[in-house]
C-alpha positions in Angstrom: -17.3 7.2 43.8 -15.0 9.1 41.2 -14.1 6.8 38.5 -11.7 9.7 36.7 -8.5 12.1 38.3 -8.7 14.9 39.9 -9.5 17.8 37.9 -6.5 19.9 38.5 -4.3 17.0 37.4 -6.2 16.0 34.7 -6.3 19.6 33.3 -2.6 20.2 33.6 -2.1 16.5 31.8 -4.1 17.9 29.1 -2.2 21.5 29.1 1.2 19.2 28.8 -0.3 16.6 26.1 1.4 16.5 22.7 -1.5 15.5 20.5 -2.9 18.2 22.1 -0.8 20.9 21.4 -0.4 19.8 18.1 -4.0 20.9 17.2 -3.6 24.3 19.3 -4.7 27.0 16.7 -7.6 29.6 16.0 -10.7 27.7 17.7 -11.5 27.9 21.3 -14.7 26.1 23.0 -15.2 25.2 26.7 -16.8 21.8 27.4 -17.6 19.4 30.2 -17.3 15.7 31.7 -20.1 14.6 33.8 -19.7 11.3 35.8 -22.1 10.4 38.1 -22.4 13.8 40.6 -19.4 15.3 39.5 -18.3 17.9 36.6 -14.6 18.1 35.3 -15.0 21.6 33.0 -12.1 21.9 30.4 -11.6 25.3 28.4 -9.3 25.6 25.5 -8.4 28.7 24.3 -6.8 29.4 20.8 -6.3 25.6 20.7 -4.5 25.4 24.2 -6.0 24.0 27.7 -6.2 26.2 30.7 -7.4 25.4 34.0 -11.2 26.1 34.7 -13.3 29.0 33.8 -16.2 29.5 31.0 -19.7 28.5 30.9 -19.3 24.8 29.3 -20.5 24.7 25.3 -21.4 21.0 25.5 -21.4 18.5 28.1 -20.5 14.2 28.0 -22.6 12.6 30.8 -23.3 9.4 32.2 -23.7 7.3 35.4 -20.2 6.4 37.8 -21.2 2.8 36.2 -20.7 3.9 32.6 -17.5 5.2 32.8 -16.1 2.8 34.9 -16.6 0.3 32.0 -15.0 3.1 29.9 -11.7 2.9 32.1 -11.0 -0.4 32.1 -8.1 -1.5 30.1 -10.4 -3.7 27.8 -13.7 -1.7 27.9 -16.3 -4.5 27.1 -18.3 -3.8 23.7 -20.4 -0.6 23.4 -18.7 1.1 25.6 -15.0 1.5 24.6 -15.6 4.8 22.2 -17.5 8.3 22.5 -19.8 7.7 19.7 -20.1 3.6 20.6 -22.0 4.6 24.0 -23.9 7.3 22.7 -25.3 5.1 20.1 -26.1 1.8 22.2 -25.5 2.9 25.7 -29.0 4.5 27.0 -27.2 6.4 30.0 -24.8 7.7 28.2 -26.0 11.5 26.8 -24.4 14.9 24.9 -26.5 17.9 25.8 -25.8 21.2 24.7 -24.8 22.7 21.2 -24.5 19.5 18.8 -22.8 21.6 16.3 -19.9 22.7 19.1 -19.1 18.8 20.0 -18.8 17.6 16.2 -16.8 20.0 15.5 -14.6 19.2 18.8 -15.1 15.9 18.6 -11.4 14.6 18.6 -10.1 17.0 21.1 -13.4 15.5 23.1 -11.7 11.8 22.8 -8.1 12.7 23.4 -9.4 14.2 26.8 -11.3 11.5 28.0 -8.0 9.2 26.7 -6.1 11.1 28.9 -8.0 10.9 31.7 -8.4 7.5 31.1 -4.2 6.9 31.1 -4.3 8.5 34.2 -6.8 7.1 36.1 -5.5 3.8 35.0 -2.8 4.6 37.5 0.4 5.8 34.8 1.7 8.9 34.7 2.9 11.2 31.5 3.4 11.2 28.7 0.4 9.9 27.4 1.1 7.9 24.3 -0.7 8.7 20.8 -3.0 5.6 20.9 -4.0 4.0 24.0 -4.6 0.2 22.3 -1.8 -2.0 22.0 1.0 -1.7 19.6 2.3 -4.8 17.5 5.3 -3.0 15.6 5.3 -2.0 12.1 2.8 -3.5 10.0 4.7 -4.9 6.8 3.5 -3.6 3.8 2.9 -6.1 0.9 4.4 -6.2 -2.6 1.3 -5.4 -4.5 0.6 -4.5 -8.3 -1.4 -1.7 -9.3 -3.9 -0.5 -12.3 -6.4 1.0 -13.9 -9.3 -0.6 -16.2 -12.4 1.2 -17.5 -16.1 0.4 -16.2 -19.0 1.8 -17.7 -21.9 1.8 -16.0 -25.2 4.0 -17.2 -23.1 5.4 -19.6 -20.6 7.2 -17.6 -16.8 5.6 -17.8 -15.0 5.5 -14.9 -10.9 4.8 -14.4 -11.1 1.9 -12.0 -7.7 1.5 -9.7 -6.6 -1.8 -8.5 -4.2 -3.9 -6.6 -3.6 -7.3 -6.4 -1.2 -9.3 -4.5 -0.5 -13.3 -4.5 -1.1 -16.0 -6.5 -4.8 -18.7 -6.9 -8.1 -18.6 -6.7 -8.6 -15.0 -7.2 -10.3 -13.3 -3.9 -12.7 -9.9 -4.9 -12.0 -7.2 -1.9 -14.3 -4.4 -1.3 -13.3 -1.6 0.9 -15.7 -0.4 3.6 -17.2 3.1 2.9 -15.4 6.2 2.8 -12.0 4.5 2.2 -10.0 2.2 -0.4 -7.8 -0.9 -1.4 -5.7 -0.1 1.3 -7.7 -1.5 3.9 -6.5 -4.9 2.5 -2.9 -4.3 2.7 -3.0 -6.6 5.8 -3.9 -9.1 4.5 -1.9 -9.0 1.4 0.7 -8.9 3.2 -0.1 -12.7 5.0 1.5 -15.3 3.0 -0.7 -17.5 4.7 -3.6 -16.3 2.4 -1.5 -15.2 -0.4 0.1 -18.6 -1.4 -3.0 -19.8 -2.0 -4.9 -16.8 -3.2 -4.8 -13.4 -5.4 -6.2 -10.8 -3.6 -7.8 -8.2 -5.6 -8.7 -5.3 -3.9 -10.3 -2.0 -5.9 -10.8 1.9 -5.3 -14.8 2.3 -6.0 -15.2 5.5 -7.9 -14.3 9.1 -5.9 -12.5 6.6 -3.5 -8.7 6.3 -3.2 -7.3 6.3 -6.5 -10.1 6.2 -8.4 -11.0 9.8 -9.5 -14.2 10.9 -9.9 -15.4 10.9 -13.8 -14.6 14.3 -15.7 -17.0 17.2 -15.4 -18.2 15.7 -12.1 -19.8 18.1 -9.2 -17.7 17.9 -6.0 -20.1 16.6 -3.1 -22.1 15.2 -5.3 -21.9 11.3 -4.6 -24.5 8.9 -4.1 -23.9 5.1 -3.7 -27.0 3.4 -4.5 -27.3 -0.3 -4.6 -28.1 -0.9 -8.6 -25.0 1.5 -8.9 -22.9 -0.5 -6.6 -23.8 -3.9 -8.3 -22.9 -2.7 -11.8 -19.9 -1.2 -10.5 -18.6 -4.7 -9.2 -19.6 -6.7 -12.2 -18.1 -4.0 -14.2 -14.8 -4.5 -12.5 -14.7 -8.2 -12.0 -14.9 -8.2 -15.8 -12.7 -5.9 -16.9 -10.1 -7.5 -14.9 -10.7 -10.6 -15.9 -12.0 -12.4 -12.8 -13.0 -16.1 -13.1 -15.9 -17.1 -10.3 -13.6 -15.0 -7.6 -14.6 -15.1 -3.8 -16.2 -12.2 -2.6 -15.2 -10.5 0.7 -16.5 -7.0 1.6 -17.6 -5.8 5.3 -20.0 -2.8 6.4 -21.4 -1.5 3.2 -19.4 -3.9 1.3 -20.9 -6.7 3.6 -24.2 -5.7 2.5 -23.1 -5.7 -1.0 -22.3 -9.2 -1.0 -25.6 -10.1 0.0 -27.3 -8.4 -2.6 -24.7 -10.2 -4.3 -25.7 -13.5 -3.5 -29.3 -13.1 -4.1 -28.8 -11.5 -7.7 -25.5 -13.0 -9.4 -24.9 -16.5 -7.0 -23.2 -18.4 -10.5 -20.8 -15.3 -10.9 -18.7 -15.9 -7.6 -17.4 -19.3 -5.9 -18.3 -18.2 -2.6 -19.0 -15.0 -0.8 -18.2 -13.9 2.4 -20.3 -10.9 4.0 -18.9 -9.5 7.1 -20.2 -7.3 9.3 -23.5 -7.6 7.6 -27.3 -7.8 8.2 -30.4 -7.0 6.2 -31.0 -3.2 7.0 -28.5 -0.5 9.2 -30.9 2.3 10.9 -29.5 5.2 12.0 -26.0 5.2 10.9 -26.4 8.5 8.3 -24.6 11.8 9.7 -25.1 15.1 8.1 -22.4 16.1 10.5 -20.1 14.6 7.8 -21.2 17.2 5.4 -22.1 20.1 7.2 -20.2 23.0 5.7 -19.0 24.0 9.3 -17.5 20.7 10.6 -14.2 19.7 8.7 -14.8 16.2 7.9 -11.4 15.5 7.6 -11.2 15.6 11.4 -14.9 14.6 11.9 -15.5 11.5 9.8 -12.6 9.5 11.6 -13.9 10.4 15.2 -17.3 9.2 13.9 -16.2 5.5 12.9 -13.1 5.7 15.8 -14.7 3.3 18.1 -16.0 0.7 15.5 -12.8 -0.9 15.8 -12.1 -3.2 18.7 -9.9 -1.4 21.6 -7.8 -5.0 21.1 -6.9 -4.2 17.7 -3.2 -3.0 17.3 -2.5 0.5 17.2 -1.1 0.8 13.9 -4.3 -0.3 12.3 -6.6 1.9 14.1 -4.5 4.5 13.4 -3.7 3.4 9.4 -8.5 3.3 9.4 -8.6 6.9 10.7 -5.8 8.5 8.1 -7.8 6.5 5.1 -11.0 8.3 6.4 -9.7 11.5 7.1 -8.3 11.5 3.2 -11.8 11.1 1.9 -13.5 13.7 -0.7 -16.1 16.0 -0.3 -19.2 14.4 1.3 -17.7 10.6 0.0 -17.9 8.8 3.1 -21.5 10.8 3.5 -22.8 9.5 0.2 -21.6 6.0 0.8 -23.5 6.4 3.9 -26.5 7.3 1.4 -26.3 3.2 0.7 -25.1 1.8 3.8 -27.8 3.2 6.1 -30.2 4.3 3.6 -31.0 3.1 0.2 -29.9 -0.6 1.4 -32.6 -2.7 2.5 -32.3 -6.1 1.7 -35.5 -6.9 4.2 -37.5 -8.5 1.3 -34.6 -10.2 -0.4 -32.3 -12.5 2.1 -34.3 -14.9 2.7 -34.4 -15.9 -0.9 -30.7 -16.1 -1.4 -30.2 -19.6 -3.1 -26.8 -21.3 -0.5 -27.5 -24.1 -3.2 -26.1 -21.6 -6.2 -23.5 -20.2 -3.8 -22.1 -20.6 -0.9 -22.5 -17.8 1.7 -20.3 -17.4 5.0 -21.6 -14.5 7.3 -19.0 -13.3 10.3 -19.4 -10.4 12.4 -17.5 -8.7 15.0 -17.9 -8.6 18.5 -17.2 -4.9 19.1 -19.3 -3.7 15.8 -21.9 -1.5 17.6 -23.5 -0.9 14.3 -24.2 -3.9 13.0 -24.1 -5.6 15.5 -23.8 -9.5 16.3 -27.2 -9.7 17.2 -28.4 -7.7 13.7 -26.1 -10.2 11.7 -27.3 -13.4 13.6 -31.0 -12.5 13.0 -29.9 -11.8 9.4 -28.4 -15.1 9.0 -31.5 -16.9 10.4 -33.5 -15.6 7.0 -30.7 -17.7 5.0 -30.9 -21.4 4.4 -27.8 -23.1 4.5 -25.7 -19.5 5.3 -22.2 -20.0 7.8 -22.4 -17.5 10.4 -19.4 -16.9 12.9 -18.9 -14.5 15.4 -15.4 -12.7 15.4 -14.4 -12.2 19.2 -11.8 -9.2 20.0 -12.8 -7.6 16.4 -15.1 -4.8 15.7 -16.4 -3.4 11.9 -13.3 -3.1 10.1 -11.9 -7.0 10.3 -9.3 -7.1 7.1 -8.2 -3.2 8.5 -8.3 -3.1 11.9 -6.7 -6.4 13.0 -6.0 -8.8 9.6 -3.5 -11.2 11.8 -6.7 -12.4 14.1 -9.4 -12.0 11.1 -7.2 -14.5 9.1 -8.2 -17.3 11.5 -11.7 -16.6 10.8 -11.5 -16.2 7.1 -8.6 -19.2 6.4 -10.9 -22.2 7.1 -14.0 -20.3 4.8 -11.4 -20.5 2.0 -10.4 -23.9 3.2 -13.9 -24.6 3.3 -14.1 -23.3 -0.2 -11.8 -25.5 -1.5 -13.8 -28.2 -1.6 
């Protein structure tokens, strides 16, 4: 059984897309879509698609049954996303030069979305983002700044924002990006009446330049580093016992956190977290011939939940795609590298502070059943699962992650 179009009409879908010929320029490759017994081939030529012809570069294969779950409206977890199948879905396989598919890897996707519109029965145009659209997401009124941390003798201009009045909440972007991931939920007066977020650029992220004299490429998050760097912030801005919130790297942060400065926050709340990440470190993302700009946002594309409005995703991959030289790849460095928190977890003290663990269902890299087996080291540690979200909660959909994260600050309350 074909679970795609034909591959005439898909081709000429392709040849009329917009998103595609937006990117049309000096790069050419040929590549292929394997389902089951059949091959779609799809050649580009100086950017635009033509029907047939070539010897394929690379080729996307997997069973009928694989990309059936792919084209479903609501793909069920793991296998919504390129990258999401070929790390957790055994069947799924890219054979062929490595080096061509990174490099294509977004005109790869916007194929296989097409394809997906059409065998979902609609005709064109296809529409920038397949997931739903909720409208415009309303931008909060925020307050920005800079305060100096030193840290192993090296000062760096911290940025910040905070929005909202109360107990004063510390948010910690995910790597590779900034504050603005919290825009969301700065912009909820639900959490805002009641709280001051306080969200920060780490240094070479967002806002916050690199120190002077520094060597382009040459970041590396390590987890003393990243430590230092939060208790450098929290106080130079003056924060009293704030909550923590971070997820991905960040979530990892707050467990290390927990286990070394429990009296210094009044709660902390690690999301998509667990006590060591394998396999998550891409030299792709700085590989002198791959423009990471286009790369790194394809790479973390499908950690988001295909429920999650469009707007977010969309808002996730420009913030990636704005990175510096080999950022995201250093805070990768941390995330799936120097962090290993193996020996440490199961010594973090609830008792000193309280510790809420949540997790999304559609995070394929740490995944629920990582951050459940973490949370089972942990005396006394919350842990939630966060249906219909995926690594980016606060980003990707901060309407639904406020129901999870409203009753811990409730719960911190008392």
């Amino acid at each position: 059984m074909s679970v795609f179009p034909g591959a005439e009409a898909w081709r000429d879908a392709c040849a009329g897309d917009a998103t595609l010929a937006a990117w049309a320029g000096p790069w050419s490759v040929t590549f292929a879509i394997v389902s089951g017994a059949r091959t779609t081939a799809f050649r580009f030529v100086d950017g635009k698609a033509l029907q047939g012809g070539g010897d394929p570069a690379f080729t996307l294969a997997a069973p009928d049954a694989v990309w059936a779950k792919f084209l479903l409206p609501v793909p069920p977890r793991h296998h919504h996303g390129i990258f999401a199948m070929h790390y957790r879905v055994p069947e799924f396989s890219i054979q062929g030069d490595q080096l061509a598919f990174m490099r294509h890897a977004h005109v790869v996707r916007r194929v296989l979305e097409i394809g997906k519109w059409l065998a979902l029965g609609n005709s064109g145009p296809v529409p920038v983002s397949l997931s739903p659209r909720g409208g415009v997401r309303p931008m909060p009124t925020v307050r920005g700044g800079y305060v100096p941390v030193t840290v192993g003798g090296v000062t760096y201009q911290i940025y910040y924002e905070t929005a909202g009045s109360g107990r004063d909440v510390l948010c910690m972007h995910t790597a590779g990006s900034d504050s603005r991931q919290f825009h969301g939920l700065m912009a909820d007066e639900r959490i805002t009446a009641g709280h001051r977020l306080v969200a920060f650029d780490l240094p070479w992220h967002g806002k916050s330049l690199p120190p002077e004299g520094a060597i382009p490429g040459a970041w590396r998050l390590k987890t003393d580093l990243y430590v230092d760097l939060i208790m450098g912030f929290a106080a130079a801005a003056g924060l009293d016992k704030p909550v923590a919130l971070g997820a991905s790297m960040s979530g990892e942060i707050c467990l290390e956190l927990a286990y070394r400065h429990p009296e210094a926050f009044s709660g902390i709340v690690a999301c998509e977290a667990c006590e060591k990440i394998e396999q998550r470190q891409t030299s792709w993302a700085a590989h002198p011939g791959v423009n990471q700009a286009l790369f790194v946002p394809e790479w973390i594309r499908a950690l988001s939940a295909p429920q999650s409005p469009a707007e977010y995703q969309e808002a996730i991959a420009w913030h990636y795609g704005q990175g510096g030289p080999a950022v995201f790849y250093g805070d990768i460095a941390f995330y799936s590298g120097d962090w290993d928190g193996r020996e440490r977890v199961g010594k973090i003290d609830t008792n000193r502070c309280r510790l809420f663990m949540l997790t999304g269902e559609y995070d394929y890299s740490c995944t629920v059943e990582l951050s459940r087996a973490t949370a089972e080291k942990i005396p006394g540690v919350v842990f939630r699962e966060m249906k219909g979200i995926g690594h980016f909660p606060f980003a990707e959909n901060p309407k639904l992650f406020a129901e999870y994260l409203l009753p811990v600050l409730e719960d911190l309350r008392v």
